[in-house]
C-alpha positions as CSV (number, residue, x, y, z in Angstrom):
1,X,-5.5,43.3,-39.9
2,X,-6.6,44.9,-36.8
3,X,-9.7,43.2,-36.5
4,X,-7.8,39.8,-36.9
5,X,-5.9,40.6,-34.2
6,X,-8.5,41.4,-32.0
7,X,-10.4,38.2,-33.1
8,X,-7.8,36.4,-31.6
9,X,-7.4,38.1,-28.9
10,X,-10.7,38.0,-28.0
11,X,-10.8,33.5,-28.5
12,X,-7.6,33.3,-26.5
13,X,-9.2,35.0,-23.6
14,X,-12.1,32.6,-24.0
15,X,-10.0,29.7,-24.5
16,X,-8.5,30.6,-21.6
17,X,-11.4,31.0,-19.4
18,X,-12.6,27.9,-20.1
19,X,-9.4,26.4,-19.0
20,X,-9.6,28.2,-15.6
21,X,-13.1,27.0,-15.1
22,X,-11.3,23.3,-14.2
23,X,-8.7,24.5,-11.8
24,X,-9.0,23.0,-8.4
25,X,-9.2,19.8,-7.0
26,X,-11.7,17.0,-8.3
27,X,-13.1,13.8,-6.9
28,X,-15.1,11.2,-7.1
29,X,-15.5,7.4,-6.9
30,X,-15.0,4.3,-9.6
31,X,-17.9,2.0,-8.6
32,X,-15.7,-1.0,-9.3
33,X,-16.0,-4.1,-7.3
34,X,-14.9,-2.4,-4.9
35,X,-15.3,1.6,-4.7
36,X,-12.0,3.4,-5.1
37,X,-11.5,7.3,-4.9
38,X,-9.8,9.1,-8.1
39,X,-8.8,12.6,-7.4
40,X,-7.6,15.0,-10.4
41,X,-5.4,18.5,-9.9
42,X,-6.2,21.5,-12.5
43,X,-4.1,24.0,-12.8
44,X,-4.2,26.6,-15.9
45,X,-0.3,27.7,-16.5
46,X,0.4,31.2,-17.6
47,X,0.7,30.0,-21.1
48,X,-2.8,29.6,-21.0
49,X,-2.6,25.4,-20.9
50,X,-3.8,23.2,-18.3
51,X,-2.1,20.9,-16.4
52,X,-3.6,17.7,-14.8
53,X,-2.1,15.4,-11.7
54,X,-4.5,12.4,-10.7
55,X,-4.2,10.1,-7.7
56,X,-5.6,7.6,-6.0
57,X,-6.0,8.2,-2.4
58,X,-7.4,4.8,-1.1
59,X,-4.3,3.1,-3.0
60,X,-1.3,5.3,-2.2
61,X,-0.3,8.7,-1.7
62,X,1.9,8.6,-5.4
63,X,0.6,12.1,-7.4
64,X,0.9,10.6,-10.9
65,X,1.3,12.8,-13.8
66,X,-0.5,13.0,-17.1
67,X,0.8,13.2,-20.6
68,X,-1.9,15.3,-22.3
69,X,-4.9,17.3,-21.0
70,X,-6.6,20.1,-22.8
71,X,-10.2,21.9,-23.0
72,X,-12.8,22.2,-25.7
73,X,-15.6,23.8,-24.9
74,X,-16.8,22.4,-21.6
75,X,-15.0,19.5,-21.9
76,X,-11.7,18.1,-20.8
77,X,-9.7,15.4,-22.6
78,X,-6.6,13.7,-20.5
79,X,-4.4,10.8,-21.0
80,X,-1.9,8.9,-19.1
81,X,-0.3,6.9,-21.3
82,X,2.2,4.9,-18.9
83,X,-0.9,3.6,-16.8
84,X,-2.9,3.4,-20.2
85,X,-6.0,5.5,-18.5
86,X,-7.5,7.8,-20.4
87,X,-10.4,10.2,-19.0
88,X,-12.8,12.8,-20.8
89,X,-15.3,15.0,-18.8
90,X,-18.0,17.2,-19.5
91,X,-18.4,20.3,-16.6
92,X,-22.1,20.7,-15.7
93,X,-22.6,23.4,-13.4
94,X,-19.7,24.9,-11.7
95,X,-19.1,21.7,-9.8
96,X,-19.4,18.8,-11.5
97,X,-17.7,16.7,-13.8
98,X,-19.7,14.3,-15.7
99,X,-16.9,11.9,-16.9
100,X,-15.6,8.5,-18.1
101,X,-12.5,6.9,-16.9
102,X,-10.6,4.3,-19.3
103,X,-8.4,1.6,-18.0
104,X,-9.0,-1.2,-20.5
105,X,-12.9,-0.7,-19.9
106,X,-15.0,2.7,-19.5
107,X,-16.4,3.2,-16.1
108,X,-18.6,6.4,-15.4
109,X,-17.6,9.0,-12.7
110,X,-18.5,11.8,-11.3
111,X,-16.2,14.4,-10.0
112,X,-17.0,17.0,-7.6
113,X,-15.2,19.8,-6.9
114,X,-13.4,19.4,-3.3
115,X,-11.5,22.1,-0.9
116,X,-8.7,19.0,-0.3
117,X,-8.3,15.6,-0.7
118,X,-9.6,13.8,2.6
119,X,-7.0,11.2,3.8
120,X,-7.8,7.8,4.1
121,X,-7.6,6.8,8.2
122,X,-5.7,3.6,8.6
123,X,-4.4,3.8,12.5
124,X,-1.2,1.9,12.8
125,X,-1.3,1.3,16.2
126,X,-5.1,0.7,17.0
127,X,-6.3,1.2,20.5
128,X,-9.3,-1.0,22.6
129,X,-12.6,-1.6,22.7
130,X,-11.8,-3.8,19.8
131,X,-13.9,-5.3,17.2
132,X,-12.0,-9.1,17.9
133,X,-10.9,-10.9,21.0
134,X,-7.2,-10.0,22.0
135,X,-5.7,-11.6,24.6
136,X,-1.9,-11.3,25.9
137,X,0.4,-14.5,26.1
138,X,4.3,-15.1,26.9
139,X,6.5,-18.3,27.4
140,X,10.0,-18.8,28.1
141,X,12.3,-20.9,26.0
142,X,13.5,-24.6,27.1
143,X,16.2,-23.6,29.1
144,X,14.3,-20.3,30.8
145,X,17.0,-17.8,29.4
146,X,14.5,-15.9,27.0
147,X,10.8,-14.8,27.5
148,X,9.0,-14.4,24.3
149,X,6.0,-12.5,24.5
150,X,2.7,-11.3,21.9
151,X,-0.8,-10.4,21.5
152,X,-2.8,-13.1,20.0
């Protein structure tokens, strides 16, 4: 009985291991008609299981959550049911994340492990030299009383 015990002790450690091996953040490009940045969020809970957020970055800022993820071996197995995207990854290295990403069709990725997710620069108020001709205009109305006024 002992040695049963231990047995299992022994694979939940490993199990759990494994898990930990994915925490961290993950990203990498689909290589759609246009490239567009998936990031993934591993954390291992204290009841050994790993939970998964995904987002993408270049589309909004929404952290969507997952409705399965789990570990075999080296691999990890998610699913988002509401967005029907499914993903499964093999780890190569410490690093990597050789993986396919589901959505209707299969598109390869690869996911490297990042420190943060970089945030996509769209200045809202963009300042000169600029890459077009700008030029500054105002008229009043037919009776004078209002000025209207814009950037062309």
């Amino acid at each position: 009985m002992r040695i049963i015990f231990f047995f299992f002790f022994l694979l939940s450690i490993a199990i759990d291991c494994k898990a930990q091996q994915f925490n961290g953040v993950w990203g990498g490009r689909l290589q759609i008609p246009s490239s567009l940045r998936i990031v993934f969020t591993f954390t291992t809970k204290e009841d050994g299981k790993i939970l998964a957020t995904w987002q993408s970055p270049d589309q909004s800022k929404l952290i969507l959550l997952t409705d399965t993820c789990f570990v075999k071996g080296d691999s990890i197995f998610i699913t988002a049911k509401k967005y029907k995207v499914s993903f499964k990854g093999k780890l190569i290295g410490d690093s990597i994340i050789q993986s396919l990403f589901t959505q209707g069709i299969d598109i390869p990725i690869v996911l490297r492990k990042v420190d943060k997710i970089s945030e996509l620069k769209r200045p809202q108020t963009p300042l000169p030299p600029f890459t077009y001709h700008s030029e500054n205009v105002s008229f009043f109305n037919a009776d004078k009383s209002i000025q209207f006024a814009g950037t062309f």
